[in-house]
DOVEXVEX-725588 format. One line per 4 residues: number of its first residue (from 0); for each residue x, z, y of C-alpha. Coordinates in nm, 3 decimals, always signed. Each point is the difference from the previous one (the first is absolute). Layout:
! DOVEXVEX-725588
NUM = X:Z:Y; ...
! end
This chain:
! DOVEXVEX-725588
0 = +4.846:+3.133:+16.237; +0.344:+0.173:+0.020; -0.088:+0.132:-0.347; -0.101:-0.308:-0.209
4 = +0.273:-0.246:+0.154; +0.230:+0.337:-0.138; -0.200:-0.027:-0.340; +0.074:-0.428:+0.013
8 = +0.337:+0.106:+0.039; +0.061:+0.208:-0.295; -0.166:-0.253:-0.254; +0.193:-0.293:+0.152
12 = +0.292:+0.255:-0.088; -0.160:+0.070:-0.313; -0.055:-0.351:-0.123; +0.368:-0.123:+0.074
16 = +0.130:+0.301:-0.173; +0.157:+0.158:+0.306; +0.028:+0.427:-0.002; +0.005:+0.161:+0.324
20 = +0.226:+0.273:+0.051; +0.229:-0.052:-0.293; +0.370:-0.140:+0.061; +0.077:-0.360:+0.073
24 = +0.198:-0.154:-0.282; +0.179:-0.336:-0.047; -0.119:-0.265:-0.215; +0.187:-0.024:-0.302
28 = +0.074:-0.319:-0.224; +0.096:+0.075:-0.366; +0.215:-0.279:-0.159; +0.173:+0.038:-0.338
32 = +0.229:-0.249:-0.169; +0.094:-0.007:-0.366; -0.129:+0.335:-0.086; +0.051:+0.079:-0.341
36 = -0.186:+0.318:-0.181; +0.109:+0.111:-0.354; -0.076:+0.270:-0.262; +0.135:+0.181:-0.309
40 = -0.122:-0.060:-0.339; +0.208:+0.119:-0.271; +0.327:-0.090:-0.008; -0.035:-0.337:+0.196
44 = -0.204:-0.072:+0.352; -0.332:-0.170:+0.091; -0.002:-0.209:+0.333; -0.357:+0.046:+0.174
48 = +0.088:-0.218:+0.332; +0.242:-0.278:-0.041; +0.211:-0.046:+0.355; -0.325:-0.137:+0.203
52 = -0.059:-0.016:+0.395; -0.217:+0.096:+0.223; -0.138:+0.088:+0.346; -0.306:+0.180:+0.122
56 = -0.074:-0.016:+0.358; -0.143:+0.278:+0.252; -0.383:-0.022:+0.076; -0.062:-0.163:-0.359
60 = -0.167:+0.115:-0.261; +0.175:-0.136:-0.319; -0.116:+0.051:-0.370; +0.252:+0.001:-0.285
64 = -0.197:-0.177:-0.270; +0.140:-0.106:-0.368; -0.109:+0.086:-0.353; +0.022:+0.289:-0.132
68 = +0.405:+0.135:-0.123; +0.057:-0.246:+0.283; +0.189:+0.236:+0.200; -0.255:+0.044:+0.285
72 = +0.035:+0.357:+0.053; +0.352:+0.014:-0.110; +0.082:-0.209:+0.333; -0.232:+0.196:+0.223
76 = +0.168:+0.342:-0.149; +0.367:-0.146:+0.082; -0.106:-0.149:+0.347; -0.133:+0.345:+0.082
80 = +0.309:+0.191:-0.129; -0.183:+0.159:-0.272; +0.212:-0.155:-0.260; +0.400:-0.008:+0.079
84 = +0.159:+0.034:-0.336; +0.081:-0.333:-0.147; -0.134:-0.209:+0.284; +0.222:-0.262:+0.149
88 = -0.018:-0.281:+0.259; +0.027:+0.070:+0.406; -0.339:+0.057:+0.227; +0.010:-0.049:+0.335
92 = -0.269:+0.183:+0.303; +0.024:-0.242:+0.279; +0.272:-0.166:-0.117; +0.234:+0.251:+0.000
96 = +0.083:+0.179:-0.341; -0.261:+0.253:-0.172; +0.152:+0.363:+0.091; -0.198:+0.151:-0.303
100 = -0.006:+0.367:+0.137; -0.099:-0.121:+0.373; -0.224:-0.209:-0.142; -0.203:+0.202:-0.191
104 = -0.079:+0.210:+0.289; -0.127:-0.310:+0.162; -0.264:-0.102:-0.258; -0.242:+0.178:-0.251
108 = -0.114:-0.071:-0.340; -0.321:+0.062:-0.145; -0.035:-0.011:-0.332; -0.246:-0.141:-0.253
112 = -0.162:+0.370:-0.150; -0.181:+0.162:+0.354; +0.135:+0.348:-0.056; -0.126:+0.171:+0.265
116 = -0.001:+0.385:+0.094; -0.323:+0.189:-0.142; -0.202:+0.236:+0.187; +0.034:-0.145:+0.348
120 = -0.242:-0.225:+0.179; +0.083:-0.345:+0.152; +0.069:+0.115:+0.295; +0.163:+0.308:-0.079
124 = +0.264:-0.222:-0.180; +0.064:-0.219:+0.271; +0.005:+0.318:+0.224; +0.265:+0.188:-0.249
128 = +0.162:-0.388:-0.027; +0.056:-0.058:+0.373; +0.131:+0.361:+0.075; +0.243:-0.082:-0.244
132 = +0.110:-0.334:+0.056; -0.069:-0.036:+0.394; +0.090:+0.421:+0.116; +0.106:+0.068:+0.329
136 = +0.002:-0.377:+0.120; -0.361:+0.019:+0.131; -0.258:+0.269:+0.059; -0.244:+0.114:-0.231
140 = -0.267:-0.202:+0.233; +0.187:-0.323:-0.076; +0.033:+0.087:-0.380; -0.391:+0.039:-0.004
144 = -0.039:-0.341:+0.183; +0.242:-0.183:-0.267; -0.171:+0.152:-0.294; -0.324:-0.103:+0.162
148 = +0.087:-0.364:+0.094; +0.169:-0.060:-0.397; -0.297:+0.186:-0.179; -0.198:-0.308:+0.199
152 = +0.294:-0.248:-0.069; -0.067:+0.054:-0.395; -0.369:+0.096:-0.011; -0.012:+0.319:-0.055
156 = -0.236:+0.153:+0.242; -0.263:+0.124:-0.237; +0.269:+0.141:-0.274; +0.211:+0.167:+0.259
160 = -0.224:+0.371:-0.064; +0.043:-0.071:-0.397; +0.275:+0.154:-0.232; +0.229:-0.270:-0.115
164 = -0.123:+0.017:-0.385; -0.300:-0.060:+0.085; +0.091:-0.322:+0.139; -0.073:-0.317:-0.157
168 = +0.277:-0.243:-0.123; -0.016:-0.218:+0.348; -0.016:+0.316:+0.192; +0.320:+0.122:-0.165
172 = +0.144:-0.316:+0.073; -0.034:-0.012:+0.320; +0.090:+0.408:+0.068; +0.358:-0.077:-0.164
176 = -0.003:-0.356:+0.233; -0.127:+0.244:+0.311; +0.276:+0.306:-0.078; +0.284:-0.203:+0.015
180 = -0.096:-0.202:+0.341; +0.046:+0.331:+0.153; +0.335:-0.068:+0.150; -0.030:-0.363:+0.051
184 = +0.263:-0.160:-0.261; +0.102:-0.286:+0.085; -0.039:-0.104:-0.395; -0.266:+0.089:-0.269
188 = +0.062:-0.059:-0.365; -0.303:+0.023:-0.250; +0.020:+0.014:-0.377; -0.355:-0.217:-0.098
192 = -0.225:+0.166:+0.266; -0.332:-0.177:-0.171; +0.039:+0.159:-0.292; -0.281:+0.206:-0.177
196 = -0.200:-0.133:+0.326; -0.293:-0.280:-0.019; -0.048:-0.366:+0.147; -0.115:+0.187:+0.314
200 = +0.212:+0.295:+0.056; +0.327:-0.200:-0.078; -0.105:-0.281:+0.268; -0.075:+0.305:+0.239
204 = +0.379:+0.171:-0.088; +0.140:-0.359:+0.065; -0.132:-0.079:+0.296; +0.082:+0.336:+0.106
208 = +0.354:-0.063:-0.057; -0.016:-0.334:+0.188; -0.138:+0.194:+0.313; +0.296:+0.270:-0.082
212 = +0.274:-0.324:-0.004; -0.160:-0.147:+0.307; +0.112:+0.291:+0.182; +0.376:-0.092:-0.013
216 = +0.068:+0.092:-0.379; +0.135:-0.102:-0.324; -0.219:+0.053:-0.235; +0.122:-0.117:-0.358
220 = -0.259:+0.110:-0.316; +0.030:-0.130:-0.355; -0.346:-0.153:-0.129; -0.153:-0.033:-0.365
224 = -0.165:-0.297:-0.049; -0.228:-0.001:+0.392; -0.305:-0.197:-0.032; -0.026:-0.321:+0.237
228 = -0.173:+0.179:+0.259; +0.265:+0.264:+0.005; +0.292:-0.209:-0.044; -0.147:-0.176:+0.325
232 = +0.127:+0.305:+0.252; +0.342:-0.013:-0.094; +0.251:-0.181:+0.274; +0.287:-0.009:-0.251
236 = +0.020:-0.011:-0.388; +0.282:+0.025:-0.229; -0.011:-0.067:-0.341; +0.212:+0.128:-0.254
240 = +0.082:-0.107:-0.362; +0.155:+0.144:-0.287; +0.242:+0.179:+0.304; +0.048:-0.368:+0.210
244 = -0.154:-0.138:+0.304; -0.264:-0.237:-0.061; -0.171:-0.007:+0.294; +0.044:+0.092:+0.355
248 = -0.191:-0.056:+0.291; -0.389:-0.022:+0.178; -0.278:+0.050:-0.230; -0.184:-0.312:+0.105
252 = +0.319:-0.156:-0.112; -0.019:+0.045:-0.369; -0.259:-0.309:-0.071; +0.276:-0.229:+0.188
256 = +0.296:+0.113:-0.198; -0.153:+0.021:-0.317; -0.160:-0.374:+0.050; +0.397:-0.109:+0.112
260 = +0.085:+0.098:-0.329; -0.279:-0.215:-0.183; -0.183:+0.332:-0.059; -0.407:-0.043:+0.135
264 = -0.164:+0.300:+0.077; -0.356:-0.055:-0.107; -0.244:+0.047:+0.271; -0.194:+0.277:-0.158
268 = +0.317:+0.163:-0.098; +0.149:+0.320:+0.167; +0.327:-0.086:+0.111; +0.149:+0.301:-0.050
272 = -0.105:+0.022:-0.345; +0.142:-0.352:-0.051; +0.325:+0.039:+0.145; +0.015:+0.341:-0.244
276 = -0.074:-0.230:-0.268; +0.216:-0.260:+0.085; +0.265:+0.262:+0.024; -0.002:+0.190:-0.336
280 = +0.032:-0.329:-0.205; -0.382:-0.117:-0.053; +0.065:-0.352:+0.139; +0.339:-0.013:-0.181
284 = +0.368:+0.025:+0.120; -0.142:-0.047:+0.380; +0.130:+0.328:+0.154; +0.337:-0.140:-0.053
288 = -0.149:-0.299:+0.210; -0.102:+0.258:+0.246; +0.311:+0.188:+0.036; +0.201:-0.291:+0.012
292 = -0.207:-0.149:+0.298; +0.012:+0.298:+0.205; +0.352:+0.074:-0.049; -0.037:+0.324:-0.138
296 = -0.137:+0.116:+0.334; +0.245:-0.196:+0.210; -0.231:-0.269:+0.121; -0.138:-0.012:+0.329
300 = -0.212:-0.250:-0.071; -0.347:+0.177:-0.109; +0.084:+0.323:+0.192; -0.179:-0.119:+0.316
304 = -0.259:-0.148:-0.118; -0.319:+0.018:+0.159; +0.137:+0.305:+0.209; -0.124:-0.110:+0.351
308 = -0.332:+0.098:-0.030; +0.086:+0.374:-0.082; +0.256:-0.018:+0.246; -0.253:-0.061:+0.265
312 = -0.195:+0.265:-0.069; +0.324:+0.260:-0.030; +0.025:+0.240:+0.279; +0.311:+0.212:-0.017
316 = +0.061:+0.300:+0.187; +0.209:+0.008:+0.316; +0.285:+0.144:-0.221; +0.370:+0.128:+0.047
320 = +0.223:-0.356:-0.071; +0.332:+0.181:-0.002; +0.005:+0.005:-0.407; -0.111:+0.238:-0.270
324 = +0.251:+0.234:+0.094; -0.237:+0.145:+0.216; -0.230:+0.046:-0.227; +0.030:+0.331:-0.124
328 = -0.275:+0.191:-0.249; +0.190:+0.285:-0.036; -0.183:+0.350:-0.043; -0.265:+0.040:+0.252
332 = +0.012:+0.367:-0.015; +0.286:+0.265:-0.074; +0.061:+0.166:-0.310; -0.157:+0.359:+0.094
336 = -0.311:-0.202:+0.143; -0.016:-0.214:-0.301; +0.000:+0.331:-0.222; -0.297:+0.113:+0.208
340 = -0.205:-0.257:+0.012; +0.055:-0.015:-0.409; -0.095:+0.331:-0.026; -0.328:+0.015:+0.155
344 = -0.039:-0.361:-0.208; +0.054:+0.195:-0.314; -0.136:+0.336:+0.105; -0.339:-0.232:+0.053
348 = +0.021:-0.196:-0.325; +0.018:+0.303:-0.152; -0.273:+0.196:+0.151; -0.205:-0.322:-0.023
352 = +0.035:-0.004:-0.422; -0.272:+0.285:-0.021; +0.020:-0.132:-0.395; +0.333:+0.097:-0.067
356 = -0.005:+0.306:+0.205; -0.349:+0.139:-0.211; +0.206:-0.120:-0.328; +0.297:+0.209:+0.051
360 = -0.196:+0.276:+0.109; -0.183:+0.008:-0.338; +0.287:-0.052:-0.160; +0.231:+0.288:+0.128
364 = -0.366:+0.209:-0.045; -0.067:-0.093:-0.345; +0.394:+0.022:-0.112; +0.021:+0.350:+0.209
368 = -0.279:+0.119:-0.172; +0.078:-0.080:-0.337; +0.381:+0.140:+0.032; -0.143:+0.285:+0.149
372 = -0.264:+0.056:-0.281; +0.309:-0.073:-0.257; +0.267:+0.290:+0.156; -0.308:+0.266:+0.145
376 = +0.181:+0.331:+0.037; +0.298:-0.035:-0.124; +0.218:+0.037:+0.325; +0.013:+0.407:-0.087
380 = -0.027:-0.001:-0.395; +0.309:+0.087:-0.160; -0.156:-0.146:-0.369; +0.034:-0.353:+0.186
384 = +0.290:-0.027:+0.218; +0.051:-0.331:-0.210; -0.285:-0.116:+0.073; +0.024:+0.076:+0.391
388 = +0.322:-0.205:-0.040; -0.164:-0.297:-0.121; -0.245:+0.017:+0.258; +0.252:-0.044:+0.271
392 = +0.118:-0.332:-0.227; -0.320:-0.126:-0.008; -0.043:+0.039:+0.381; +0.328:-0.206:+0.015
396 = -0.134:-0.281:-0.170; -0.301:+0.018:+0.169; +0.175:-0.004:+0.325; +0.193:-0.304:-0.147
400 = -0.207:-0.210:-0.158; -0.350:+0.051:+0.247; +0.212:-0.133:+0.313; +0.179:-0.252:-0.207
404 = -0.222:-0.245:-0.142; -0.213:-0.116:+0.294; +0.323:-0.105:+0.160; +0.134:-0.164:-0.294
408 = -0.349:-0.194:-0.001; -0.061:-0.106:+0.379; +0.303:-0.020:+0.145; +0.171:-0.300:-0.189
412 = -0.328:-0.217:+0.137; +0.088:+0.177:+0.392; +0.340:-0.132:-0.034; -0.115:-0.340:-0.032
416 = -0.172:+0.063:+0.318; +0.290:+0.171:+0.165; +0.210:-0.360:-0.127; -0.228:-0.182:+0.239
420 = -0.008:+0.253:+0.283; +0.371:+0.028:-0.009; +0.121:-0.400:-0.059; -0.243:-0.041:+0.289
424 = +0.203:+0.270:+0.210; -0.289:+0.265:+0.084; +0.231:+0.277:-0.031; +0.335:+0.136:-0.168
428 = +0.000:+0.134:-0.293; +0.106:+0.354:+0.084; -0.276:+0.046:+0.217; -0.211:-0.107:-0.193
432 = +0.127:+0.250:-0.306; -0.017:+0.241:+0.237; -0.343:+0.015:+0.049; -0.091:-0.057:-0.343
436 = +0.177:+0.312:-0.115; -0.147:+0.198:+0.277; -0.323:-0.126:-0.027; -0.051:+0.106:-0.365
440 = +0.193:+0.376:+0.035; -0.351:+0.117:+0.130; -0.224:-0.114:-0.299; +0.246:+0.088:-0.221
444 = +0.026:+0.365:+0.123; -0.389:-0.010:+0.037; -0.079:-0.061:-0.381; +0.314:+0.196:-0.154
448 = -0.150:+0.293:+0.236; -0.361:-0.073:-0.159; +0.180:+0.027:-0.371; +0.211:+0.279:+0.110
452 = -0.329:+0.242:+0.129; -0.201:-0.042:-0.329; +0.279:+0.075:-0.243; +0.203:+0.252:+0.205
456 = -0.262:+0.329:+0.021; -0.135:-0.162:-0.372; +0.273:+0.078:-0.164; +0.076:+0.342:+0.151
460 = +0.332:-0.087:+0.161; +0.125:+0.232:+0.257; -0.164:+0.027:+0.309; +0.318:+0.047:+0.264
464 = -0.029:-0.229:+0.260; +0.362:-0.073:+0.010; -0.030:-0.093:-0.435; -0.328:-0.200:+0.120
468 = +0.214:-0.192:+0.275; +0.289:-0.025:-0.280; -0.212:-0.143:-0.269; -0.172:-0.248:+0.234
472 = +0.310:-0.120:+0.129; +0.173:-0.082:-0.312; -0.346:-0.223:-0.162; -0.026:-0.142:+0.322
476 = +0.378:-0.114:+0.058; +0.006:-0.135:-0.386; -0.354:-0.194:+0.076; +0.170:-0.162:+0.287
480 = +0.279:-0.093:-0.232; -0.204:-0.152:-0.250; -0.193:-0.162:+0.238; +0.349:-0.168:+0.171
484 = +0.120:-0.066:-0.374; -0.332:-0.224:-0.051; +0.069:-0.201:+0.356; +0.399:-0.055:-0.119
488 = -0.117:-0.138:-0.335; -0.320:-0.215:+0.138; +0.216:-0.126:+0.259; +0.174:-0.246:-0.195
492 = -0.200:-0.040:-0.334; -0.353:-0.137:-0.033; -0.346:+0.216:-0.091; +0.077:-0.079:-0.393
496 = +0.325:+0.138:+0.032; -0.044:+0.263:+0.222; -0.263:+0.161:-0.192; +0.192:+0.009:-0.324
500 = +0.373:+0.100:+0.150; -0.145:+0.316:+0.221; -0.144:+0.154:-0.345; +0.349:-0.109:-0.166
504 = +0.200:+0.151:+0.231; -0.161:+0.302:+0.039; -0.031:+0.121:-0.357; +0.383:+0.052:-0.040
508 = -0.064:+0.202:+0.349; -0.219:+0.224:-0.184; +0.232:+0.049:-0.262; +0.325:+0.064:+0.213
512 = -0.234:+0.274:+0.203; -0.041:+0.244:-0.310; +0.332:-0.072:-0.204; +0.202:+0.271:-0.031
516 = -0.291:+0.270:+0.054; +0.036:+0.272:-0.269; +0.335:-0.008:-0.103; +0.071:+0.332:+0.258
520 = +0.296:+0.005:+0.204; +0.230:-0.222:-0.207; +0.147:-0.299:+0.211; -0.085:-0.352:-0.132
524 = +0.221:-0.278:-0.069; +0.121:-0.099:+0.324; -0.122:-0.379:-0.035; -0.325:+0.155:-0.045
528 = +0.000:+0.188:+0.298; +0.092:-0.331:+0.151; -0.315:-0.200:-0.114; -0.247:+0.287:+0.009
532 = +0.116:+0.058:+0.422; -0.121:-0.367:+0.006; -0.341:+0.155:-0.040; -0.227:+0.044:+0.301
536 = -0.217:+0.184:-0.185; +0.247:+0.251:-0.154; +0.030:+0.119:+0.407; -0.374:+0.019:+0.019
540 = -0.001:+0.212:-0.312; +0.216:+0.248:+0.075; -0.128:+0.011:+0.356; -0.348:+0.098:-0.146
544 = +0.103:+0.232:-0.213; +0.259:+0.125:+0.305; -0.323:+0.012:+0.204; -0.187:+0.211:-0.270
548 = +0.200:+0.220:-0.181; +0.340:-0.002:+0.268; +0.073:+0.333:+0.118; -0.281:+0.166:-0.143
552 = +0.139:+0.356:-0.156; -0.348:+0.155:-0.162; -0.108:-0.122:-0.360; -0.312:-0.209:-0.086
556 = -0.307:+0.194:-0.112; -0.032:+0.011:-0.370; -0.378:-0.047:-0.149; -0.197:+0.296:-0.141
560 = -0.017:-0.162:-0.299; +0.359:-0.135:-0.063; +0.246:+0.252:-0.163; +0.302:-0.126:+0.105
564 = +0.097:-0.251:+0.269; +0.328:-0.156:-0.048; +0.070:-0.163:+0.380; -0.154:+0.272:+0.165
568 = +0.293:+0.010:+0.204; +0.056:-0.258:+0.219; +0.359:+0.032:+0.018; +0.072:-0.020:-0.341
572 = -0.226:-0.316:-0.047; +0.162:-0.168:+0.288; +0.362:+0.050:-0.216; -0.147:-0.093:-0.300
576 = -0.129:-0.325:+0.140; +0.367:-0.023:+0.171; -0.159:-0.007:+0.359; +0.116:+0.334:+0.137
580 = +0.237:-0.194:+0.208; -0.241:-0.197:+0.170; -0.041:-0.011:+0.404; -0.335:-0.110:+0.218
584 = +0.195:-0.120:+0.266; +0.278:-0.208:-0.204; -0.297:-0.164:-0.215; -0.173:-0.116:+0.322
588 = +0.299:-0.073:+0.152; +0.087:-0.261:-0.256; -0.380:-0.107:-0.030; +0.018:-0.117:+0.363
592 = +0.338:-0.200:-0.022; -0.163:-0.157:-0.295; -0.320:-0.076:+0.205; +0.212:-0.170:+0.279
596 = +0.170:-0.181:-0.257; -0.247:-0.103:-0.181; -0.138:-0.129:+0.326; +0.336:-0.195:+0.103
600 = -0.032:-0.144:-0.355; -0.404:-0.134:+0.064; +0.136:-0.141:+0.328; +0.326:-0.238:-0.114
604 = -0.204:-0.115:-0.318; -0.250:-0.090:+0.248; +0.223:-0.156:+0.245; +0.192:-0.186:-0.307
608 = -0.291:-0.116:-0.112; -0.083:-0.132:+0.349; +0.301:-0.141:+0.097; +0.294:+0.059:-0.289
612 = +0.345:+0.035:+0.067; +0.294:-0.184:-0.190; +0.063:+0.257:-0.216; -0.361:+0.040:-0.101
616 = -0.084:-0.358:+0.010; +0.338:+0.006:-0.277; -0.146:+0.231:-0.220; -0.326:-0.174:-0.009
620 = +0.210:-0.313:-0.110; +0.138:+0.149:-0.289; -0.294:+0.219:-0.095; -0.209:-0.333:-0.026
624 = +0.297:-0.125:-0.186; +0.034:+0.242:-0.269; -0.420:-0.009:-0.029; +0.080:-0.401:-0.060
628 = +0.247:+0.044:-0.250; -0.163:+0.258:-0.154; -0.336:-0.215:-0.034; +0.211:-0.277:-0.152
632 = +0.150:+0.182:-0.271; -0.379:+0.144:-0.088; -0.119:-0.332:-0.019
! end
């Protein structure tokens, strides 16, 4: 008995959207009052959302609806605090004046694309997700209750064993819905949650997210054209055209307001297809009519419309009155336990891809192999000490390129999944670099190792341990370079981009690394010394020829069958190549400061790209300036 009246319990729970376990938080009443939202476009401005008003109450669901260029999403990105730049207007939380940076730790934004982690089952992402966003505050028994009762809340109880791309569309949906109720915010934006979905998943994702606002929430999603049935579930609707307020109040009140205005709904019709309609001009100059009679959003009059019977059935949480400054999402967990519980999320992902892994493998085989094949013997043969020195350049462009391109490939789509985490406060961003630099060293050193053990005894290089450790340590320092050098440049451009400036880039690399070679002992140009030291690979160069031929007093062996060999001696080939100077320990010296560098430089593009500063928010100004100008003057 004890145990069903326990299991009645938890689905009343369930059904009003109540969490056990999680933090109480206050209600929380957006209202906004000529907001204004406007863009750059040449040399002049384009106004998306033209001073209108607003309020969305706690424990309603509301839908933003309009045409499309309406500015739907544009309002739902500057209500949320995605957009700042060029908005204008004042929004109020419960009355009291929008602190943007307090308030974004009080709500969570979900946006339209369901970017979700790969590799990881259902509940393994809620697991990772409430670590993260809930840490100490409850035990790890409570955790596994909360996961448990919101995998019921959104339906996912026979998914939750299933890797999230294999999810369907609605399951998706619902995961991204389910990962951010973790920590109970107090509001819940959405970016058109039915779309991609069908008749029936949508109407199962909105009802959802009534059951989520009957809990005490705000819950405010923009809508594309709903069917009837759908546009039925909504307690609020706000309608916006060409960037002004058309319409603002209960769904059921849209027939009324539209028949006040001499416009019938036909019976058969969908109203919110109708009210679309009306809006982008197919009925004439009515939106005008519409804008005007609501005031912009200033009218009261609609906004309660037909209220009382979802008020009835609203049961809010016994919650904290005392404002929203108690509500607090800040970091559920430290930085050192966000960084672990990153790491063993990547360290998983990436023992997971069993794909990838088997591809690079190959890869560093085949390449090793080949190489190998190319340079056989020629570690000890006098005849080819050339051609031993252009097999430690080719394992430098090996080293760069191999750990270089799948970065430039993936990562640009993980930092649009690292925009949502982050926005939605998960984690900070240097914990969260942290563990993604740590979590690829090992693979990294794993495949360079596999390259590095096929060429090494192929091409007859010495076999001293300490030369061995040497020559290791130099391809595998300038493969984690590369590889950091691929996450600076795909942190801020897209795949396209990325893919065609980390080739760029790196072919006047190449050059700078051999320039000079050759010309003996004789001092370049100073500016040439300048630009070739800006060379990563130059350091790598030297340091495997340091690791080779450094220190090594007895001559090359000379073939049988060759009369002569000109660089038998190893000294006077390292003077005529002007690299009897050159020093292990200096050239991985510099390699390192140029791999924490390099690192520094991933992580503020990243964090700029995130969340810019002034000064790089003023470059981007006049960068998209000058591409503007230069455009015109094309055309």
């Amino acid at each position: 008995m004890e145990t069903s009246s326990a299991g009645a319990g938890v689905a009343r729970s369930i059904g009003r959207g109540h969490l056990s376990h999680l933090p109480q938080r206050p209600p929380v009443t957006l209202a906004f009052h000529d907001l204004t939202y406007s863009v750059h476009v040449g040399t002049g401005s384009k106004i998306i959302l033209r001073g209108i008003h607003g309020e969305f109450r706690s424990g309603q669901l509301t839908a933003i609806l309009g045409p499309s260029g309406a500015g739907k999403s544009t309002l739902l990105n500057v209500l949320a605090g995605y957009r700042v730049e060029g908005a204008g207007g004042h929004v109020y939380t419960n009355g009291e004046p929008r602190d943007l940076r307090q308030f974004r730790k009080l709500s969570r934004y979900i946006m339209q694309e369901d970017l979700l982690q790969p590799y990881i089952t259902v509940r393994e992402a809620m697991a990772i997700a409430a670590d993260l966003k809930l840490g100490a505050a409850i035990t790890g028994r409570e955790k596994i209750v909360v996961v448990d009762e919101i995998i019921q809340l959104l339906m996912l109880n026979k998914a939750k064993d299933t890797t999230t791309e294999r999810l369907s569309g609605g399951e998706r949906k619902r995961l991204s819905i389910a990962l951010e109720l973790l920590n109970n915010p107090p509001v819940i934006f959405l970016d058109e949650p039915t779309t991609g979905l069908d008749e029936v998943a949508s109407s199962m994702c909105v009802s959802l997210l009534k059951r989520v606002a009957r809990g005490g929430r705000t819950v405010v999603c923009s809508v594309h054209t709903p069917s009837a049935r759908l546009f039925a579930h909504f307690d609020h609707v706000y309608v916006v055209a060409d960037g002004r307020c058309a319409y603002h109040g209960a769904a059921a009140g849209v027939v009324p307001f539209l028949h006040c205005l001499h416009l019938s709904c036909p019976t058969t019709h969908n109203p919110a297809d109708f009210i679309i309609d009306v809006s982008c001009g197919e009925y004439g100059p009515q939106a005008d009519k519409m804008v005007a009679a609501i005031e912009n959003g200033r009218s009261h009059q609609w906004r309660d419309y037909a209220v009382a019977d979802s008020s009835q059935e609203l049961e809010l949480e016994q919650l904290n009155s005392s404002g929203v400054e108690t509500c607090n999402l800040k970091h559920g967990s430290t930085s050192w336990r966000q960084f672990r519980i990153l790491l063993r999320r990547m360290m998983l992902q990436t023992v997971r891809n069993k794909g990838y892994i088997w591809l690079r493998v190959c890869l560093h085989l085949c390449l090793g192999l080949i190489t190998g094949l190319l340079f056989q013997n020629m570690g000890y043969d006098a005849s080819k000490t050339l051609f031993n020195f252009g097999f430690c350049y080719a394992c430098l462009i090996a080293m760069m390129y191999i750990p270089m391109m799948p970065v430039l490939l993936a990562f640009p789509r993980e930092v649009q999944l690292i925009k949502r985490e982050y926005f939605n406060r998960w984690y900070g961003l240097k914990a969260y670099y942290a563990a993604l630099v740590v979590s690829r060293t090992p693979a990294t050193i794993f495949f360079s190792l596999i390259y590095l053990a096929l060429i090494y005894p192929i091409t007859s290089q010495p076999l001293e341990l300490s030369r061995i450790l040497m020559f290791s340590t130099i391809s595998i320092t300038v493969a984690l370079i590369s590889e950091s050098m691929g996450t600076a440049i795909s942190s801020t451009l897209s795949i396209v981009n990325s893919v065609f400036l980390g080739p760029v880039l790196s072919v006047p690399l190449m050059l700078l690394a051999v320039y000079g070679y050759g010309s003996g002992d004789q001092p370049l140009p100073f500016i040439w010394r300048i630009v070739r030291s800006s060379s990563y690979l130059r350091y790598g160069m030297e340091g495997l020829i340091a690791a080779i031929y450094g220190e090594r007093k007895e001559d090359l062996v000379c073939p049988d069958d060759k009369d002569y060999c000109k660089y038998k001696s190893i000294v006077t080939f390292l003077r005529l190549m002007g690299m009897s100077g050159v020093s292990f320990w200096f050239d991985f010296g510099v390699l390192v400061v140029i791999l924490l560098l390099m690192n520094f430089l991933g992580y503020y593009l990243l964090r700029q790209r995130l969340s810019p500063n002034y000064a790089y928010r003023s470059i981007k100004i006049i960068g998209n300036y000058v591409k503007t100008k230069m455009s015109m003057s094309h055309q």
